[in-house]
matplotlib code that plots the C-alpha trace (Angstrom):
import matplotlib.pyplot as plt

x = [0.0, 2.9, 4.5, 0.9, 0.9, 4.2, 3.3, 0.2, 0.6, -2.2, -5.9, -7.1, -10.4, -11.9, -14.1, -10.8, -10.4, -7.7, -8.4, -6.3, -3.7, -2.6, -3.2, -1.2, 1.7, 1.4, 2.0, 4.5, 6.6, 6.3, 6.5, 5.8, 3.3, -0.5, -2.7, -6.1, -8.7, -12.3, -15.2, -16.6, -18.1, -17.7, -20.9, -21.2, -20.6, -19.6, -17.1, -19.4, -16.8, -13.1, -10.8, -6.8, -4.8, -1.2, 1.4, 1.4, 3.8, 2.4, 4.8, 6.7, 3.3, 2.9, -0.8, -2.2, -4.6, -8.0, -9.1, -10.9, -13.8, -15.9, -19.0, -20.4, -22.0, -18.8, -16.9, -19.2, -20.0, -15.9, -15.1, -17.8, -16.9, -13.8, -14.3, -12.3, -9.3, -9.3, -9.8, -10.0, -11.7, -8.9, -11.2, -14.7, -13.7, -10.2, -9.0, -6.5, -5.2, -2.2, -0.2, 1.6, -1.3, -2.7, -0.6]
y = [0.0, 2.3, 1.9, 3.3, 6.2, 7.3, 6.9, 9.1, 13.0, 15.0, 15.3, 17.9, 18.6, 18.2, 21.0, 23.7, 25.7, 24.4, 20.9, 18.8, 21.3, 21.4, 17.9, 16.8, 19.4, 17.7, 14.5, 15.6, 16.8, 13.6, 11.1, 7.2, 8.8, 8.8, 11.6, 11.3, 13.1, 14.2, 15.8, 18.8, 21.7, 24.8, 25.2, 20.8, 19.1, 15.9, 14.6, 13.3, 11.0, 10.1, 8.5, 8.2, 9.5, 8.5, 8.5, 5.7, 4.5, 3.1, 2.4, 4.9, 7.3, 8.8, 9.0, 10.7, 7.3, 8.3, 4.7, 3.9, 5.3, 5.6, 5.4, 4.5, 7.8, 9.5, 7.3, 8.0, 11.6, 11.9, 12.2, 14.2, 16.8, 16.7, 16.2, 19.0, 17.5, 14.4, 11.3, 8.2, 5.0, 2.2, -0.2, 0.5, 3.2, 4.0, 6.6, 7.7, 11.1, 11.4, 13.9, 14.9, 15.5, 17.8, 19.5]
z = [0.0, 0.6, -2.2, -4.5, -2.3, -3.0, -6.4, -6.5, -7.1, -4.8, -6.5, -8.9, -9.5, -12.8, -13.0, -12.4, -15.6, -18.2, -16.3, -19.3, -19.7, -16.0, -15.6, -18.4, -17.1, -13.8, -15.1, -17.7, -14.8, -12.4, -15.0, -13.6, -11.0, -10.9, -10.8, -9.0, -10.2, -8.6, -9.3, -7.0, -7.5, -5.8, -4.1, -3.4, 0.3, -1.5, -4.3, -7.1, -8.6, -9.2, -11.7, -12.1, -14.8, -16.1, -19.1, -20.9, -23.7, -26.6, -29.6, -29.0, -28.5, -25.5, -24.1, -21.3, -19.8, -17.7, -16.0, -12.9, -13.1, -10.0, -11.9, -15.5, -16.2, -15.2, -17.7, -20.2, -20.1, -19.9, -23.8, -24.5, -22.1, -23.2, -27.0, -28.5, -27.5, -29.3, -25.9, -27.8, -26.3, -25.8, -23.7, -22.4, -19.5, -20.5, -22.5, -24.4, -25.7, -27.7, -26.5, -30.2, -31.1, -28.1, -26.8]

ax = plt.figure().add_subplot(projection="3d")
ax.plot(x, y, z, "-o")
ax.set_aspect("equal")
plt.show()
């Protein structure tokens, strides 16, 4: 168990402006480590969901990865949200953006 926290970066929340940009920078700049995600707005009491995000390498391709979804409509409303900047679907629930190509 202590080994997964020392590899997890602290949380960002998904609704903070630029939310892929600064994500992907975080990542970018603590490469091997996993970034938590979660979903709160400003006025809610609770979080109403979570994933991770990582860097994965993919024939020589690297991909920012959102996984672990804490619930099926968060997975699915994920891409569209996000659909300007390309997230591909890799397996039901993950995703894949290519980072060559956004950023």
């Amino acid at each position: 168990m202590r080994k997964e926290l020392e590899n997890e970066l602290d949380p960002i929340n998904m609704i903070e402006s630029d939310f892929v940009w600064k994500a992907h920078n975080r990542l970018r700049q603590n490469r091997g480590k996993v970034l938590p995600v979660f979903v709160k707005s400003h006025d809610a009491k609770e979080e109403r969901g979570s994933f991770y995000m990582r860097l994965v390498m993919d024939n020589e391709i690297t991909y920012m990865q959102a996984e672990e979804f804490s619930s099926t409509e968060l997975a699915r409303d994920f891409p569209k949200l996000y659909e300007r900047w390309g997230w591909k679907e890799l397996q039901p629930n993950i995703y894949r953006l290519n980072t060559a190509k956004a950023f």
